[in-house]
C-alpha positions in Angstrom: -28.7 59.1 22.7 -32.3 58.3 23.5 -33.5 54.6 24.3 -36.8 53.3 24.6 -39.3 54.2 27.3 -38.7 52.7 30.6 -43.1 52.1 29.9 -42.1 50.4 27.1 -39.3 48.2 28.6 -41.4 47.1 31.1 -44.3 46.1 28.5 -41.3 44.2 26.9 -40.6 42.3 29.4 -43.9 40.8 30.8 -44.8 40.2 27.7 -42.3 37.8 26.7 -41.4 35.1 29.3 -37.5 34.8 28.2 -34.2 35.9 29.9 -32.9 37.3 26.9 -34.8 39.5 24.2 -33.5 41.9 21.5 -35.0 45.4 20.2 -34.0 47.2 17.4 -34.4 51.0 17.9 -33.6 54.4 16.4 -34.7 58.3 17.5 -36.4 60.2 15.0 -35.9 63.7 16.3 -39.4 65.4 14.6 -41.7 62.2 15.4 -44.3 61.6 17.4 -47.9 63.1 18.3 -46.4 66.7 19.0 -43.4 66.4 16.7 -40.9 66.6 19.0 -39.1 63.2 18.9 -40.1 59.7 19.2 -38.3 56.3 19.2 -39.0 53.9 16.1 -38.1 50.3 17.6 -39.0 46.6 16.5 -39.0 43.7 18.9 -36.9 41.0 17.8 -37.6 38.2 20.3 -35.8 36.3 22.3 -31.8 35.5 21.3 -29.9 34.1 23.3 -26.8 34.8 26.1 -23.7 34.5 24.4 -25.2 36.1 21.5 -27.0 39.0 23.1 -23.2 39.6 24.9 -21.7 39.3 21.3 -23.9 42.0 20.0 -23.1 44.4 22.8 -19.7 43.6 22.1 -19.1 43.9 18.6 -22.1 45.9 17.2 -20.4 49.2 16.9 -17.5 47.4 15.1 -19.7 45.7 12.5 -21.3 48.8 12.1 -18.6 51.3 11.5 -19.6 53.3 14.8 -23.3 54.0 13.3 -25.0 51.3 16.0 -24.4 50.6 19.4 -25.9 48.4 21.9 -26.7 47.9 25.4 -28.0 45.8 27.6 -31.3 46.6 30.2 -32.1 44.1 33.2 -35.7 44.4 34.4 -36.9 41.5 36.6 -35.9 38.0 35.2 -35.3 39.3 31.4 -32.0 41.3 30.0 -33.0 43.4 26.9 -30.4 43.8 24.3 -31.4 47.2 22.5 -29.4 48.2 19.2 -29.8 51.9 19.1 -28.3 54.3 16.4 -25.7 56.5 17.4 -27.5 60.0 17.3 -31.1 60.7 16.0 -32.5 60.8 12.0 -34.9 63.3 11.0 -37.7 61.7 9.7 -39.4 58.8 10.4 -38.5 57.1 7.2 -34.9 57.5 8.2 -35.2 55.8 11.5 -37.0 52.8 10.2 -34.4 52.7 7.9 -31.8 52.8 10.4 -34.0 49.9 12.2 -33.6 47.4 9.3 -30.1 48.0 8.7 -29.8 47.3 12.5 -31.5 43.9 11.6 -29.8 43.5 8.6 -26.4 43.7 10.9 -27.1 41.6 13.4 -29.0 38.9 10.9 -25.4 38.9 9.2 -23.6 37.9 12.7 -26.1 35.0 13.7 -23.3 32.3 12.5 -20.3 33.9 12.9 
């Protein structure tokens, strides 16, 4: 399973001052400049601690096994990233895959 670029992590966090954030993510295996795989993610913002535990928790559950996710500490901020298990083929697959992710977690918020 692929995650997002440490680059991008890092961009992640110093740009938003916040101990917890969420990013939504999925690995389209023919994307990107040369076609050989790139990540399609989405930057949810900032949740916060028990939740960003309860998604790594119970994601795969309320997913059937399609989602998992785990957590990234750089600095001051923890980054919850909800990746699919596996890659997609196409780009539209993986944004797809993104929203569902969304839709998912969007679901939880008041459980």
């Amino acid at each position: 399973m692929k995650f997002l670029s440490v680059g991008l992590l890092f961009f992640v966090a110093g740009a938003l001052a916040s101990d917890y954030l969420l990013t939504y993510s999925c690995y389209n295996k023919t994307g990107g400049i040369n076609k050989n795989g790139n990540n399609e993610s989405k930057l949810a913002g900032k949740v916060s601690e028990d939740f960003a535990d309860k998604i790594e928790d119970k994601m795969e559950d309320w997913s059937d096994g399609k989602y998992e996710a785990k957590k990234k500490s750089i600095g001051r901020n923890t980054i919850t990233i909800v990746c699919k298990n596996g890659g997609v083929d196409t780009k539209q697959q993986a944004l797809d895959a993104v929203s569902d992710q969304q839709r998912i977690v969007n679901s939880h918020k008041d459980d």
